[in-house]
N, C-alpha and C positions, 0 to 999 in steps of 0.2 A: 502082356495082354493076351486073353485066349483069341484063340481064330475065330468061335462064334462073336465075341465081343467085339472083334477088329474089323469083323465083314459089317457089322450090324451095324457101326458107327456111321463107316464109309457108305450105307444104304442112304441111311440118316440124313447125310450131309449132300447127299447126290439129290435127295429129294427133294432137300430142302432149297438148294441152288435149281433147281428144276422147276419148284412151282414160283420160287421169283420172276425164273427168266420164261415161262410161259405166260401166252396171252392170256388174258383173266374175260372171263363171258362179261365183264363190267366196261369190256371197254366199248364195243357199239350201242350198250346203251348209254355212255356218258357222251358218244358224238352223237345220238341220238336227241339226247335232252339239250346237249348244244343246238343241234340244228335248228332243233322247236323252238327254243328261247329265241334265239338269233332272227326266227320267220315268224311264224304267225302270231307268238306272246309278243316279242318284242319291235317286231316290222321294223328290223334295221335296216333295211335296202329301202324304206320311203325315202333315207338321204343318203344314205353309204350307196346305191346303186344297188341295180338288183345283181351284178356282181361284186357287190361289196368292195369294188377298188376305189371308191370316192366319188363325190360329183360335185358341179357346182350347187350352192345353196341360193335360197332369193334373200334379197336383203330383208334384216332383221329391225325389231324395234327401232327409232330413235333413242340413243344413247346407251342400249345395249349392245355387249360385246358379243357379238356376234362374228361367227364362222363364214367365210367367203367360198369355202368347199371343207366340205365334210371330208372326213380322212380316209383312207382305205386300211379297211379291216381285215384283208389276205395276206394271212399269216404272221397280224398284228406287227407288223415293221418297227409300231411305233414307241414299242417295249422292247427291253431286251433279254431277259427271263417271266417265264412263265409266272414266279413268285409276282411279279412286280404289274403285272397283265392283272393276278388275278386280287390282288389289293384294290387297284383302282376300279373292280367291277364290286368289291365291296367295300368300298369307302366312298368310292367319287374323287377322289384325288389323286392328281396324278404325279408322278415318283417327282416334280418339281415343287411340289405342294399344293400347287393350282388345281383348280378343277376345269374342265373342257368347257372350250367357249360355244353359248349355246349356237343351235335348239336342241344340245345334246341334253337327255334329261341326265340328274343326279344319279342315277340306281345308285341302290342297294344292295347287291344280290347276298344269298347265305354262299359259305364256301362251298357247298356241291354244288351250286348252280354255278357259279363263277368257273371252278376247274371246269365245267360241260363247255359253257362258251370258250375256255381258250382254249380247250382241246380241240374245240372244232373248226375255229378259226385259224388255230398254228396249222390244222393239216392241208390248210389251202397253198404254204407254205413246200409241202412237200410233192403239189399236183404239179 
């Protein structure tokens, strides 16, 4: 291998392991678009709490399956990879097949909006 060729690669390879392990300008705005789903679109703390660790609920219909407290959403406890967090924010089903007992609604979310909300909720995880 010439020396120009041998320095050239090693540039190559340094850069390219360098812009992996760099922060990407995409990443405040994907906890960004978390935040906003999570607050004013989605008004998760009406029953998560406005710290999103859970509250109690008031009872629900007759003969629906209703939630006696809502869950807490810091740092999503209630998954255990992110994969599986962000299925259930678009599918509605959760990794037992079930879906959450209401007044959780169904969502749907597309994959960019699902990875914003568990980005932004895993980082309550790291407060």
């Amino acid at each position: 291998m010439s020396y120009v060729f041998r320095y050239g690669l090693i540039f190559c390879v340094a850069a390219f392991v360098f812009a992996l392990l760099a922060p990407t300008a995409a990443a405040p705005d994907l906890f960004a678009r978390g935040k906003y789903l999570i607050g004013p679109a989605g008004q998760c703390a009406d029953c998560h709490g406005a710290d999103l660790a859970g509250a109690a609920m008031a009872p629900g219909p007759p003969g629906v399956p209703w939630a006696k407290r809502s869950a807490n959403l810091r740092g999503l406890p209630m998954f255990t990879t992110d994969a599986a967090a962000i299925a259930y924010l678009e599918t509605a089903t959760l990794p037992n097949g079930k879906h959450a007992r209401g007044p959780m609604p169904q969502y749907h979310f597309n994959l960019a909006d699902a990875t914003a909300i568990v980005a932004y909720l895993r980082s309550f995880a790291k407060r």
